[in-house]
N, CA, C and O atoms as a GROMACS GRO file, in nm:
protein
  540
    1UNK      N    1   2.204  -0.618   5.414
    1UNK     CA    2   2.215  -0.506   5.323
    1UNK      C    3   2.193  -0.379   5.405
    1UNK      O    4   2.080  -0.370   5.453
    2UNK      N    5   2.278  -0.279   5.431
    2UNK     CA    6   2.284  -0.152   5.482
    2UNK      C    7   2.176  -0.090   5.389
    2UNK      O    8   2.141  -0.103   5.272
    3UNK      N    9   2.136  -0.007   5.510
    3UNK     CA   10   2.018   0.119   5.460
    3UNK      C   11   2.018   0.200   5.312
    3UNK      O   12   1.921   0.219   5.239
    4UNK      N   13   2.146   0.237   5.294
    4UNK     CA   14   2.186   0.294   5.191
    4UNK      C   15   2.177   0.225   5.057
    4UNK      O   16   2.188   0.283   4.949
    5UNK      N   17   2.154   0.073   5.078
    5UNK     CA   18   2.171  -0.019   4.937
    5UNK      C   19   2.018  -0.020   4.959
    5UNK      O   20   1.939   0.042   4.888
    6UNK      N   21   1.986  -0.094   5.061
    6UNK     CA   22   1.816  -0.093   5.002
    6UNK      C   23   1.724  -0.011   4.922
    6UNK      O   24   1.639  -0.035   4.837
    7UNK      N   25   1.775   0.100   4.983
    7UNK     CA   26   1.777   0.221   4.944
    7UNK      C   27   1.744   0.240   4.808
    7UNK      O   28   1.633   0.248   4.757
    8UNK      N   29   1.852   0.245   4.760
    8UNK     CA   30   1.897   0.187   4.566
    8UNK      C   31   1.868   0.106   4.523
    8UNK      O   32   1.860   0.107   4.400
    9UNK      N   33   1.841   0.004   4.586
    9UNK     CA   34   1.792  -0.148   4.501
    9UNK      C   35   1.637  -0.157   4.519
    9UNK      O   36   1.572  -0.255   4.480
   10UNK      N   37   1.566  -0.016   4.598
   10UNK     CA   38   1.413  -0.107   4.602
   10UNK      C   39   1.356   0.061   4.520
   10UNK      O   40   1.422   0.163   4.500
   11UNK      N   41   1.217   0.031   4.492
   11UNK     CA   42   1.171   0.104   4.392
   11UNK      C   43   1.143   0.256   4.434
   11UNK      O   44   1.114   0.255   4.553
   12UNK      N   45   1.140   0.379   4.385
   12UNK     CA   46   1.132   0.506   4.454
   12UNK      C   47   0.988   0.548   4.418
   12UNK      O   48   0.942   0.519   4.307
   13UNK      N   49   0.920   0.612   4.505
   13UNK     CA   50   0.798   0.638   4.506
   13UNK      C   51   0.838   0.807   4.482
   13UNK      O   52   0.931   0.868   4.534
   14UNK      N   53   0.721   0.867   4.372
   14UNK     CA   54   0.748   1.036   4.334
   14UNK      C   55   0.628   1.024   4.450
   14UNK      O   56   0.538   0.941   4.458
   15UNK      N   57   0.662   1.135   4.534
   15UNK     CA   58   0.508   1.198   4.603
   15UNK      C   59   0.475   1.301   4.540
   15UNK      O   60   0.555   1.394   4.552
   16UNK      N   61   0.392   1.320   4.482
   16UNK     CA   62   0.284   1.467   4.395
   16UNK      C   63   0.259   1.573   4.468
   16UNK      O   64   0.198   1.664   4.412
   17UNK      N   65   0.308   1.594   4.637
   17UNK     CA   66   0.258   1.702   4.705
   17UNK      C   67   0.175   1.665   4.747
   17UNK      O   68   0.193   1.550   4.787
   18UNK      N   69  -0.003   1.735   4.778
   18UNK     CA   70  -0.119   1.673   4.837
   18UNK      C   71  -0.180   1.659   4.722
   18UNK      O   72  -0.233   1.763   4.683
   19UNK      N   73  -0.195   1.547   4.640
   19UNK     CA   74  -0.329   1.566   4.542
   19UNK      C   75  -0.406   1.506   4.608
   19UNK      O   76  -0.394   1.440   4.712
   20UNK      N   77  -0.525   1.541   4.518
   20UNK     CA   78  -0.641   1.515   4.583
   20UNK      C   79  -0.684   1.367   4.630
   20UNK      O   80  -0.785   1.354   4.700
   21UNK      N   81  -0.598   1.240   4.587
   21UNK     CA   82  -0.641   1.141   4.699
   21UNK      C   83  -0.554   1.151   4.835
   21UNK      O   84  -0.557   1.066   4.924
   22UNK      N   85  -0.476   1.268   4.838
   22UNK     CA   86  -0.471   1.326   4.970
   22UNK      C   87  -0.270   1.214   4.995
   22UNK      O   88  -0.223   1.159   4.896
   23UNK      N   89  -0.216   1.210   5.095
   23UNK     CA   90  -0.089   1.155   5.076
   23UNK      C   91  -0.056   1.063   5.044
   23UNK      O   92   0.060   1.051   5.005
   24UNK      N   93  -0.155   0.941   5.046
   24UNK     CA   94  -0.123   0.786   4.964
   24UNK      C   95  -0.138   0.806   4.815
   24UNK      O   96  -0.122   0.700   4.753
   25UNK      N   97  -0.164   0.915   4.738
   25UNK     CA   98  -0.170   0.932   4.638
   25UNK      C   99  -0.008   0.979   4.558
   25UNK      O  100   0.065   1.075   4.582
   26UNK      N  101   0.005   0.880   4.469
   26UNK     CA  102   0.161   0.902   4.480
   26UNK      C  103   0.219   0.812   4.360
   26UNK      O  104   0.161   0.704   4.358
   27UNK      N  105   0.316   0.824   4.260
   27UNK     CA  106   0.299   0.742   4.142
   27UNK      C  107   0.457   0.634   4.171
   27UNK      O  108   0.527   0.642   4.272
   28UNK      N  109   0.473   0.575   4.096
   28UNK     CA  110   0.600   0.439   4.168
   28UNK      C  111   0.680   0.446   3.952
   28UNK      O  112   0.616   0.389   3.864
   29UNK      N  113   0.767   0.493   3.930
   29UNK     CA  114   0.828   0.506   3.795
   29UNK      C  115   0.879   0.372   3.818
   29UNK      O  116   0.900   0.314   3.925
   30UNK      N  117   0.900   0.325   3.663
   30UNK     CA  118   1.004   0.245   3.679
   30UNK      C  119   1.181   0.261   3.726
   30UNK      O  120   1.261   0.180   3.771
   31UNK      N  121   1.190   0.397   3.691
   31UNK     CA  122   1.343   0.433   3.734
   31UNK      C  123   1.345   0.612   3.750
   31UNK      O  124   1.289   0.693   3.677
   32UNK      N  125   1.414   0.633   3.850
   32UNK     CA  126   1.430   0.772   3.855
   32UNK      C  127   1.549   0.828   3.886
   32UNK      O  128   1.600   0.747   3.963
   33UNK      N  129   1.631   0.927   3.869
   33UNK     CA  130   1.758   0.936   3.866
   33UNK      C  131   1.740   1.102   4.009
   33UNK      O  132   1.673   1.204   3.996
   34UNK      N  133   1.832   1.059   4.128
   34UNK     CA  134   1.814   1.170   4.166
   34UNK      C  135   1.911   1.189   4.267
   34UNK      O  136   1.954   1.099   4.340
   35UNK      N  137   1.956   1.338   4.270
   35UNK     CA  138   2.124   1.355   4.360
   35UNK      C  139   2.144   1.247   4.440
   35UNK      O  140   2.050   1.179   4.482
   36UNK      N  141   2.241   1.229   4.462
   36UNK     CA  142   2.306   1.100   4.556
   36UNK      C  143   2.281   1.188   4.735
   36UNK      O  144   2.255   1.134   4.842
   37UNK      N  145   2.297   1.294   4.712
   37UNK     CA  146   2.239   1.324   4.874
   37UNK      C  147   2.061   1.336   4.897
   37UNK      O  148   2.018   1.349   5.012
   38UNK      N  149   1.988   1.333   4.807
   38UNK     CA  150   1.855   1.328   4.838
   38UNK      C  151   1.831   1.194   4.849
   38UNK      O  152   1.731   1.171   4.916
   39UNK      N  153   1.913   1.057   4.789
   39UNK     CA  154   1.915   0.907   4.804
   39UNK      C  155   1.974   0.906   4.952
   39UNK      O  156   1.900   0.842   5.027
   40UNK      N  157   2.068   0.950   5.005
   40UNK     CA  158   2.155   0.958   5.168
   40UNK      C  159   2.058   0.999   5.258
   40UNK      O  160   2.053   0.942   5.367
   41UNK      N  161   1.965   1.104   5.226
   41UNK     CA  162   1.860   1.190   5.304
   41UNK      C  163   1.790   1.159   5.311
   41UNK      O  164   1.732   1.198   5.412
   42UNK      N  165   1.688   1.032   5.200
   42UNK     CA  166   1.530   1.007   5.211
   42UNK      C  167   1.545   0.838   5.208
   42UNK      O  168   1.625   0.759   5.158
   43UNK      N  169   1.448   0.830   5.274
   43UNK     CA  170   1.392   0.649   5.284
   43UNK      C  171   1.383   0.617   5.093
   43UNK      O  172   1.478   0.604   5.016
   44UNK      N  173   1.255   0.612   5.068
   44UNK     CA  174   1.190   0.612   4.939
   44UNK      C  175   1.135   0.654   4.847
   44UNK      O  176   1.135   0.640   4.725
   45UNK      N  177   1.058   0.741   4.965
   45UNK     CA  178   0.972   0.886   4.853
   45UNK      C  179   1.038   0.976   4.846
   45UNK      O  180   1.096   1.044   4.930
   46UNK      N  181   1.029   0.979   4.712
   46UNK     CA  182   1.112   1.162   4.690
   46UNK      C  183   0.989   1.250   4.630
   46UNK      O  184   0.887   1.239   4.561
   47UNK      N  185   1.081   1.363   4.717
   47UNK     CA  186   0.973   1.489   4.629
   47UNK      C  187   0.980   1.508   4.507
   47UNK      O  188   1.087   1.492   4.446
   48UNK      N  189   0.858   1.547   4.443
   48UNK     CA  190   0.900   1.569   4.266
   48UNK      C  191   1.009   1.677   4.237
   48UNK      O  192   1.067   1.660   4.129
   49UNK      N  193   1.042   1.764   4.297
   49UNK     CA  194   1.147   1.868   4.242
   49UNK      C  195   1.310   1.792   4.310
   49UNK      O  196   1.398   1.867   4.352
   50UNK      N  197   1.324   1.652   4.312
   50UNK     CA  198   1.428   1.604   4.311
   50UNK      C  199   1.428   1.545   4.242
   50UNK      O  200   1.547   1.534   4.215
   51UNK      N  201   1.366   1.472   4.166
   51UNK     CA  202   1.345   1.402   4.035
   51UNK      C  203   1.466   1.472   3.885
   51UNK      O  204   1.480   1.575   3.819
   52UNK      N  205   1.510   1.378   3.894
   52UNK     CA  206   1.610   1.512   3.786
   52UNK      C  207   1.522   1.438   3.594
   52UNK      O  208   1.487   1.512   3.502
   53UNK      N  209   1.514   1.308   3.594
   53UNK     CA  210   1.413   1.241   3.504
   53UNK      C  211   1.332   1.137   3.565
   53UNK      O  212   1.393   1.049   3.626
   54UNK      N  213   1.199   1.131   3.560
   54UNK     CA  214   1.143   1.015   3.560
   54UNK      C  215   1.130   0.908   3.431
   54UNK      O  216   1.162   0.938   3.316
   55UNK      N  217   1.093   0.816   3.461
   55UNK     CA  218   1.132   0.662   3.358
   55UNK      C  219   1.049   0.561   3.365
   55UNK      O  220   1.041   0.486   3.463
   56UNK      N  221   0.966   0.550   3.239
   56UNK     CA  222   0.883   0.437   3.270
   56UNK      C  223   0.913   0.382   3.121
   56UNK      O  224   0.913   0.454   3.021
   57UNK      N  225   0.934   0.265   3.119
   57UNK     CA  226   0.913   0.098   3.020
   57UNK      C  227   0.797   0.109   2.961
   57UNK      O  228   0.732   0.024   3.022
   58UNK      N  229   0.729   0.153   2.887
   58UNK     CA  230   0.593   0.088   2.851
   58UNK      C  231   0.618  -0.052   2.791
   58UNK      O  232   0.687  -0.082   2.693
   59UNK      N  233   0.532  -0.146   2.888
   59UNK     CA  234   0.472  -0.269   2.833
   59UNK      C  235   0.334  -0.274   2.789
   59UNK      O  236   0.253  -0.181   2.789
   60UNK      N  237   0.316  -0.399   2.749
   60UNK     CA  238   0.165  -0.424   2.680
   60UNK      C  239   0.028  -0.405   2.809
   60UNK      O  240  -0.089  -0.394   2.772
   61UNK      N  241   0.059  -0.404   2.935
   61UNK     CA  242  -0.062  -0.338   3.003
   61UNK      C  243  -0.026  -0.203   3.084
   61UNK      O  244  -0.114  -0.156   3.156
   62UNK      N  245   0.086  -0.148   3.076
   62UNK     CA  246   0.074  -0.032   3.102
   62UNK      C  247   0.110   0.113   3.020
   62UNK      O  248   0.168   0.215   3.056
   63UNK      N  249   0.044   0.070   2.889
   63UNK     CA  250   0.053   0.156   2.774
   63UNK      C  251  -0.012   0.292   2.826
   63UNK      O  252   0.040   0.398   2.860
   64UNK      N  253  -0.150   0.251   2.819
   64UNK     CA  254  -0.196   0.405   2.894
   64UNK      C  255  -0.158   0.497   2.982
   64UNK      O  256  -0.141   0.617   2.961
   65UNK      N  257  -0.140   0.413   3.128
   65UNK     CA  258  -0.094   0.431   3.233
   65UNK      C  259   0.056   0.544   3.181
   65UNK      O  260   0.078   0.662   3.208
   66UNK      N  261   0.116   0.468   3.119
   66UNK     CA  262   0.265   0.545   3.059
   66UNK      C  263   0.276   0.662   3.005
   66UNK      O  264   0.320   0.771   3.043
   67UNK      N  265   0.201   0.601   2.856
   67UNK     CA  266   0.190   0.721   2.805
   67UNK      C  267   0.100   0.860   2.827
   67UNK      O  268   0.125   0.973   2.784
   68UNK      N  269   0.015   0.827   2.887
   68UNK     CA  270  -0.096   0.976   2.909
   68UNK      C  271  -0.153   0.971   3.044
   68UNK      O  272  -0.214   1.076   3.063
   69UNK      N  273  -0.158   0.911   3.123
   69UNK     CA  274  -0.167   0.900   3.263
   69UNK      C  275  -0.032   0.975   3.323
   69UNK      O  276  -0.002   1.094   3.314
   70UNK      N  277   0.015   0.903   3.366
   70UNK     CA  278   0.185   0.940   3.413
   70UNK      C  279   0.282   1.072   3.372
   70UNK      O  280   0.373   1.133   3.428
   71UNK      N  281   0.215   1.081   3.246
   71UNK     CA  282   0.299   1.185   3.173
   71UNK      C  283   0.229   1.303   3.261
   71UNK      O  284   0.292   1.387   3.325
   72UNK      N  285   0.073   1.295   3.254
   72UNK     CA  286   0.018   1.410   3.272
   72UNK      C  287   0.061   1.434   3.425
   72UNK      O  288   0.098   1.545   3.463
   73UNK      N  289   0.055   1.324   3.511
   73UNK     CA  290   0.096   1.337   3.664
   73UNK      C  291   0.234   1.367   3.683
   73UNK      O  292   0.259   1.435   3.782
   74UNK      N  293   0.311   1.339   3.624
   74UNK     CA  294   0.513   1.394   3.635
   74UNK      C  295   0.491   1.533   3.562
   74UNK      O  296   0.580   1.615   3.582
   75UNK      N  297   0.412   1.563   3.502
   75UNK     CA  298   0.414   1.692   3.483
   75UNK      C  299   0.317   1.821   3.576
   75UNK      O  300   0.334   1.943   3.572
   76UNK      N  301   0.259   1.776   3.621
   76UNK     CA  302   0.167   1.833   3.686
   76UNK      C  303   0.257   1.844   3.838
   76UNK      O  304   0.267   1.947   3.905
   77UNK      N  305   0.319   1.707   3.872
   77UNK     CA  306   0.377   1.721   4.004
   77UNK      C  307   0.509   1.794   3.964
   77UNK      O  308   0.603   1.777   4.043
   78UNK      N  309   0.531   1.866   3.863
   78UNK     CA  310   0.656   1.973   3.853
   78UNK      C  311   0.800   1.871   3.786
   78UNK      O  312   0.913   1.919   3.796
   79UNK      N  313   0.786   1.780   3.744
   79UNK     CA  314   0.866   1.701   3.720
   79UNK      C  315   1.003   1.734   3.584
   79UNK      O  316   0.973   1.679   3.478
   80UNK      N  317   1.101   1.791   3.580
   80UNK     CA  318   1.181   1.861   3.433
   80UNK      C  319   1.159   1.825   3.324
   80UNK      O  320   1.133   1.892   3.224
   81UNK      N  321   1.176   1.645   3.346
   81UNK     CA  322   1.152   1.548   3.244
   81UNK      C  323   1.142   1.407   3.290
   81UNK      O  324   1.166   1.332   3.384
   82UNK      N  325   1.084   1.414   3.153
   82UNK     CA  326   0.985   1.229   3.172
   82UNK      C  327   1.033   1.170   3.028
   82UNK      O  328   1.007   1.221   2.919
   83UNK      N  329   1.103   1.059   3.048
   83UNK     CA  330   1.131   0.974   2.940
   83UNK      C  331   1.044   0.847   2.962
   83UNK      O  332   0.996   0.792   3.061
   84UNK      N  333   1.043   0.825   2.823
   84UNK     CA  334   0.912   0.674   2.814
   84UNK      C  335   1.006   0.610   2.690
   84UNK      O  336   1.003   0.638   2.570
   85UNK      N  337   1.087   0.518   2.761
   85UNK     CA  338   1.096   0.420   2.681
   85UNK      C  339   0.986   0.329   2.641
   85UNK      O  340   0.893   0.290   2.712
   86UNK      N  341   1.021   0.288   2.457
   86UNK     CA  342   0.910   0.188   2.357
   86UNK      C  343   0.984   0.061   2.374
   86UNK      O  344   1.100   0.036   2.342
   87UNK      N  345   0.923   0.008   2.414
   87UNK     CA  346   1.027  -0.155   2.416
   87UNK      C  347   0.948  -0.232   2.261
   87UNK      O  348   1.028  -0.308   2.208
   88UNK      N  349   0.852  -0.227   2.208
   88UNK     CA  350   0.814  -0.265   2.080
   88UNK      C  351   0.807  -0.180   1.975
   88UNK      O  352   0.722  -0.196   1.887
   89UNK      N  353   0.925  -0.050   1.971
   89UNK     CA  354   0.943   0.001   1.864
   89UNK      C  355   1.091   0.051   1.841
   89UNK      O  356   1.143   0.161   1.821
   90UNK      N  357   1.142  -0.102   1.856
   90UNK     CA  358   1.276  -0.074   1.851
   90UNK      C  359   1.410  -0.099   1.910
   90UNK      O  360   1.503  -0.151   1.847
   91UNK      N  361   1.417  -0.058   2.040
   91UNK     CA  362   1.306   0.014   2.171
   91UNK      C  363   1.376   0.197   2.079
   91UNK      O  364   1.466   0.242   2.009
   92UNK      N  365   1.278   0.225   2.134
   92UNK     CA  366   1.298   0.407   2.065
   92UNK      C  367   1.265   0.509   2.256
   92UNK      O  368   1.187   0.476   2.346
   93UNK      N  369   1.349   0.613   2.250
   93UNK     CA  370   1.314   0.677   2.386
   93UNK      C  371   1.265   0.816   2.326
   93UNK      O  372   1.306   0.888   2.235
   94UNK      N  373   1.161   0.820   2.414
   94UNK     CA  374   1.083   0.967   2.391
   94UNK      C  375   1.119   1.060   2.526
   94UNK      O  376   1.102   1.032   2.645
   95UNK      N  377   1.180   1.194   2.460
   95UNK     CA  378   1.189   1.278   2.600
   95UNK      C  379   1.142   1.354   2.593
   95UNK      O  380   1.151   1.433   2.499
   96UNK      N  381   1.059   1.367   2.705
   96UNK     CA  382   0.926   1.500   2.719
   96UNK      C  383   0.979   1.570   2.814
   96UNK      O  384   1.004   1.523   2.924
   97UNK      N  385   1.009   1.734   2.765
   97UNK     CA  386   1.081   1.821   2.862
   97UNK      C  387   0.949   1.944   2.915
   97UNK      O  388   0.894   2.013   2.830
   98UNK      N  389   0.922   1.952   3.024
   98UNK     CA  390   0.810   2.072   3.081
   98UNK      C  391   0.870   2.190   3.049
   98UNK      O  392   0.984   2.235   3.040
   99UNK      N  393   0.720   2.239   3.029
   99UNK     CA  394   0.750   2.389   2.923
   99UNK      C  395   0.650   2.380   3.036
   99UNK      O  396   0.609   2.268   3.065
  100UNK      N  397   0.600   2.503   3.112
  100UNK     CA  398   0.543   2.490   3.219
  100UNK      C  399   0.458   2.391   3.288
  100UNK      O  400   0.510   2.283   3.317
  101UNK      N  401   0.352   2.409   3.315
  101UNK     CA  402   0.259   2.266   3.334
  101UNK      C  403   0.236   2.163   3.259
  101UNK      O  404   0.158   2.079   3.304
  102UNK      N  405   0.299   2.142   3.121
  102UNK     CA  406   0.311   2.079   3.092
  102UNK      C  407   0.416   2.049   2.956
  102UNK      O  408   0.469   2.129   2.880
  103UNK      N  409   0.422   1.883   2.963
  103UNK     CA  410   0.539   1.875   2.879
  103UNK      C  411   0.511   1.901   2.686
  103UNK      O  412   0.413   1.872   2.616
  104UNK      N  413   0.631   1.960   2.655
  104UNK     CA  414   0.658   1.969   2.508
  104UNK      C  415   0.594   1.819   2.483
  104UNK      O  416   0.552   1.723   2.547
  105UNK      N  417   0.617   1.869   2.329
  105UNK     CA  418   0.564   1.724   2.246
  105UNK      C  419   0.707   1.628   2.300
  105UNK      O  420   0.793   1.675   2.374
  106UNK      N  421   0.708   1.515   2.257
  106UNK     CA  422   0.837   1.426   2.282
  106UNK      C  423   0.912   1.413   2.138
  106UNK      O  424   0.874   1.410   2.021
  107UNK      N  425   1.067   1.406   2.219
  107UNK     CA  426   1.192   1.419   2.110
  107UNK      C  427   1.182   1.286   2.065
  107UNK      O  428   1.124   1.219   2.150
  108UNK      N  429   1.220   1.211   1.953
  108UNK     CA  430   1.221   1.053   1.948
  108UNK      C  431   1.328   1.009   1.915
  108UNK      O  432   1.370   1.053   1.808
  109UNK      N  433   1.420   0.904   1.989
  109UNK     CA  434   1.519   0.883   1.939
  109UNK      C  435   1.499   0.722   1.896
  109UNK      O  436   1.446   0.640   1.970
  110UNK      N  437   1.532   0.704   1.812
  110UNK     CA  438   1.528   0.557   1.730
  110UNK      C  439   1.628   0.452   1.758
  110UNK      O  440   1.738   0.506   1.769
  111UNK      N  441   1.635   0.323   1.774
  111UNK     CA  442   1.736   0.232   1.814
  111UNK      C  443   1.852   0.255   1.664
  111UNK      O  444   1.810   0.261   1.548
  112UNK      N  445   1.970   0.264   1.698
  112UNK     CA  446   2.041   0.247   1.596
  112UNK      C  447   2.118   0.414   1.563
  112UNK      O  448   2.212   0.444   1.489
  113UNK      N  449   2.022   0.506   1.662
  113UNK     CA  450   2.084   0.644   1.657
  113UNK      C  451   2.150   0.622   1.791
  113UNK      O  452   2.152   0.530   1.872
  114UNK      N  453   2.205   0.752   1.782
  114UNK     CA  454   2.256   0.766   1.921
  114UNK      C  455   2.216   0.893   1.963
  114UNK      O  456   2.249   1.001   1.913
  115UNK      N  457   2.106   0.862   2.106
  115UNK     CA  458   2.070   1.011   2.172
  115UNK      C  459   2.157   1.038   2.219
  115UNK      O  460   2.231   0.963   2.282
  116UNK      N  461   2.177   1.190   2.194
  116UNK     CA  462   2.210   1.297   2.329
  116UNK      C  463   2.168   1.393   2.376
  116UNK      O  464   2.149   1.488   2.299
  117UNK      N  465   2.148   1.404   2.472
  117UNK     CA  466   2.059   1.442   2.556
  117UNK      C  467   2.155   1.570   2.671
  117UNK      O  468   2.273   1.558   2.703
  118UNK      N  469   2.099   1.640   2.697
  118UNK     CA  470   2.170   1.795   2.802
  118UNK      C  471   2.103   1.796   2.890
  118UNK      O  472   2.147   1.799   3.005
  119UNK      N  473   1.991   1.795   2.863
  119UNK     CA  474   1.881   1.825   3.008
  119UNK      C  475   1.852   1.718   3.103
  119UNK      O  476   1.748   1.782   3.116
  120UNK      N  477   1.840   1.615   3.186
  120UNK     CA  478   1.855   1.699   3.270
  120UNK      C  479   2.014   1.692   3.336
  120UNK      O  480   2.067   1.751   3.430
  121UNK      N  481   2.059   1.592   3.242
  121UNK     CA  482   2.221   1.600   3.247
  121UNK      C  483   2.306   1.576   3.121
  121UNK      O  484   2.260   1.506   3.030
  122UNK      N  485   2.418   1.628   3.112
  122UNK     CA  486   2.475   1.552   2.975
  122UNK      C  487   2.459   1.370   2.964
  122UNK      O  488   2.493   1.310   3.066
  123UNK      N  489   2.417   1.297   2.861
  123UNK     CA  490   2.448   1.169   2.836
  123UNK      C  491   2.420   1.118   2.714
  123UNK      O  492   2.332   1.196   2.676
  124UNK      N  493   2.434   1.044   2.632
  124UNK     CA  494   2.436   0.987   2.498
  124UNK      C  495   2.455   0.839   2.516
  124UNK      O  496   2.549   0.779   2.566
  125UNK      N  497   2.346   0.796   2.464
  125UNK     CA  498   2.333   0.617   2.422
  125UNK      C  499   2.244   0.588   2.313
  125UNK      O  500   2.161   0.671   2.274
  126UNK      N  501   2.259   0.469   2.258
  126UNK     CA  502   2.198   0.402   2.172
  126UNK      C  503   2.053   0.358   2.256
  126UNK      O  504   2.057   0.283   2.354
  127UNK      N  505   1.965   0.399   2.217
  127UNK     CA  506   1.832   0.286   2.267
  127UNK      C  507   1.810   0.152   2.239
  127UNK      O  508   1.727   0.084   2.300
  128UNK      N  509   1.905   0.098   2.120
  128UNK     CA  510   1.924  -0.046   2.074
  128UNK      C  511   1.997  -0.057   2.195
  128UNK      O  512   1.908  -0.068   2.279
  129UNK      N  513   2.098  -0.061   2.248
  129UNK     CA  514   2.158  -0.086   2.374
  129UNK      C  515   2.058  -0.089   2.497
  129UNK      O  516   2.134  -0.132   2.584
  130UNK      N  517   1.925  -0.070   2.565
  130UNK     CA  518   1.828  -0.114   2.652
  130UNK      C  519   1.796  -0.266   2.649
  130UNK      O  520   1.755  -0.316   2.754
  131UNK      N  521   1.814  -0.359   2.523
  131UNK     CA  522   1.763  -0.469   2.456
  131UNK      C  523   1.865  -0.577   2.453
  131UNK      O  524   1.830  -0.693   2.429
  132UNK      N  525   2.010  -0.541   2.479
  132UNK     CA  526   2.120  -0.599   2.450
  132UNK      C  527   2.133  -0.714   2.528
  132UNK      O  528   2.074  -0.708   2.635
  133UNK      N  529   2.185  -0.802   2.508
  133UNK     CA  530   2.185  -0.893   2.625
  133UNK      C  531   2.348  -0.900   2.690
  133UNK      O  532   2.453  -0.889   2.626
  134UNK      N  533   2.334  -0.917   2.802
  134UNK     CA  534   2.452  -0.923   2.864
  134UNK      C  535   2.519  -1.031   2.918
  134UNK      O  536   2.463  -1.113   2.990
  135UNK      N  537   2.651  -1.035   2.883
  135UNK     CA  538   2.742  -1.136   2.948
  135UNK      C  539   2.755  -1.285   2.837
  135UNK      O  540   2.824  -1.381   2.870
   0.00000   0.00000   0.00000
């Protein structure tokens, strides 16, 4: 597998800048979407102001972690937006957009609607479609 696929296929680390546990301090999303030349340019860690959304799954042990941990750290490390998919409500996606240091309340979109979404790019999907099974 060339550099460039590993690349994409293994998990992206946000670096926060220096917080205070100093540079190993650093959060791992479940998915992050970010220009295809900052993916060409960087190993794994990306800086938070390439982050165009961060993405985390909440499951049953990383509820906290998701919702009010993480949120507060993607926002703090300058992050536009942070979506938190509910995988046991639905699945339903919440998008939390930064209004300065920190993010607005979250938009909720319900399985069975269809989000659309502008920021931090145009796109529209069903959140019942995360759940679907394929093939």
């Amino acid at each position: 597998m060339d550099s460039r696929k590993r690349r994409a296929a293994g998990a992206a680390a946000v670096a926060g800048g220096q917080p205070p546990g100093g540079a190993r301090d650093f959060s791992i999303p479940d998915l992050v979407v970010v220009p295809a030349e900052t993916v060409e340019a960087n190993e794994l860690m990306f800086r938070p102001e390439d982050v165009l959304p961060a993405v985390e799954v909440v499951g049953p042990s990383t509820q906290g972690r998701d919702r009010h941990l993480k949120r507060s750290a993607y926002a703090a490390a300058g992050i536009p937006v942070y979506w938190r998919i509910e995988l046991d409500d639905g699945p339903s996606l919440h998008v939390h957009e930064l209004a300065g240091d920190e993010y607005k309340p979250a938009e909720k979109h319900e399985a069975g609607e269809t989000a659309t979404l502008v920021v931090p790019f145009e796109v529209s999907f069903d959140p019942a479609a995360l759940l679907r099974r394929r093939g």
